[in-house]
N, C-alpha and C positions, 0 to 999 in steps of 0.2 A: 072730655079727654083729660086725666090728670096730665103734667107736665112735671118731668123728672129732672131735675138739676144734679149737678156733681161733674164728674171726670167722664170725659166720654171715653166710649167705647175700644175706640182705634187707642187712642191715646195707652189705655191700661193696657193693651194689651203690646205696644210698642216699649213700653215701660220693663213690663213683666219679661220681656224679649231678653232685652240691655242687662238683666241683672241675671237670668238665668246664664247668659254668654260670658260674664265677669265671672261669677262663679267656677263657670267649666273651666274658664282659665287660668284662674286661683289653682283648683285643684291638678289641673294638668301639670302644672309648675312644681306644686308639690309633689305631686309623686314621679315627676320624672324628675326630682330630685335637684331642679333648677334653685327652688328657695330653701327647703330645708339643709343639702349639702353645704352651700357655700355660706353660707351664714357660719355656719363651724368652721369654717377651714382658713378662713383670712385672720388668722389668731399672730402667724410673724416670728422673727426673732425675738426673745424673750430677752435676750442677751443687748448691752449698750457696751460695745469694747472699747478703749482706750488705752493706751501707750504711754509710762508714764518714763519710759527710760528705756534705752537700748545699746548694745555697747557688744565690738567682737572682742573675746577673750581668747588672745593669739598661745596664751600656755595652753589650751587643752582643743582649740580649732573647734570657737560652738560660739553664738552669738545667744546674747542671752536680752530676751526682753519683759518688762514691766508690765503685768497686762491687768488695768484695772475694769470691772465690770461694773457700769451704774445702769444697771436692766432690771426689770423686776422678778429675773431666777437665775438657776444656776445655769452655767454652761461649762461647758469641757471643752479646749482648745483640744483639735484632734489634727490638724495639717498645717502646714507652712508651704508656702511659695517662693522662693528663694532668687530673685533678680540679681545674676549678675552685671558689674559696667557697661559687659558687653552688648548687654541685653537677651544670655541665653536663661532660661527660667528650669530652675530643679524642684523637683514634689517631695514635699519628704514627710512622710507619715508620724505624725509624734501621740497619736490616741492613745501608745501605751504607756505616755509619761505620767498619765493621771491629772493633771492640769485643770483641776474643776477649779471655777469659778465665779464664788461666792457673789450676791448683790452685795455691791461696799466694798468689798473686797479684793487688792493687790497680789498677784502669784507671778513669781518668777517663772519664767518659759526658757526651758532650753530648745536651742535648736541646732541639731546638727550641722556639720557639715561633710561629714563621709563621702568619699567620692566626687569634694569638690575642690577644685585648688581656687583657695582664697588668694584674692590680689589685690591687692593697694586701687580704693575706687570707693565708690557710692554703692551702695547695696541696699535693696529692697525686700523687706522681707514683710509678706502678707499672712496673716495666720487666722483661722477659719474655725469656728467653733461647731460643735455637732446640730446649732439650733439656724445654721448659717449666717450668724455678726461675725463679722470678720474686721479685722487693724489694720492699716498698712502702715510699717515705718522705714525710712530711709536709714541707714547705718555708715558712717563714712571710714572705712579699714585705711 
């Protein structure tokens, strides 16, 4: 009788099992879009926002902030969040001021105040870019 040496028999085929089932699940993943979706999609704000100055200017009723971007693109400040002392919060849409801004780059931000009675107090004002980095700076009127 010859005698055959090597990988036995159960073993290959318990083998060949485990990699056909990694496979299926490789691909299941893929195409229900588990691995190739999200691997795109966790990309973030592009935007690093910073305040370099903010200040109310009581002759024209608008509070004007420094907004400097060290992110690696551009962004557009498009809203503002407006905390009064009291603590009631105003939304105030600013996307048609144009406020793009540059990497490195400083842009004065107006921000309204229309329809709010400003009053001697600490003021919060958060401003929110289209890429979602947003600032928060305290303003003291």
């Amino acid at each position: 009788m010859k005698r055959r040496s090597g990988v036995s028999y159960l073993i290959t085929v318990v083998l060949m099992t485990l990699v056909a089932v990694a496979l299926g699940t490789l691909l299941y993943a893929y195409f229900s879009g588990w691995i190739g979706s999200r691997t795109g999609s966790l990309a973030g704000p592009v935007g690093v926002l910073s305040a370099e100055e903010a200040y109310y200017n009581s002759t024209d009723a608008n509070f004007y902030i420094y907004v400097r971007n060290d992110g690696v693109g551009n962004v557009q400040v498009v809203r503002a969040y407006i905390t009064a002392p009291d603590g009631t919060v105003y939304f105030k849409d600013i996307s048609s001021g144009g406020y793009t801004v540059a990497p490195g780059s400083t842009v004065l931000v107006k921000v309204p105040t229309t329809g709010i009675t400003v009053t001697t107090g600490v003021w919060t004002i958060k401003l929110v870019a289209d890429d979602g980095s947003s600032v928060t700076v305290t303003v003291k009127v």
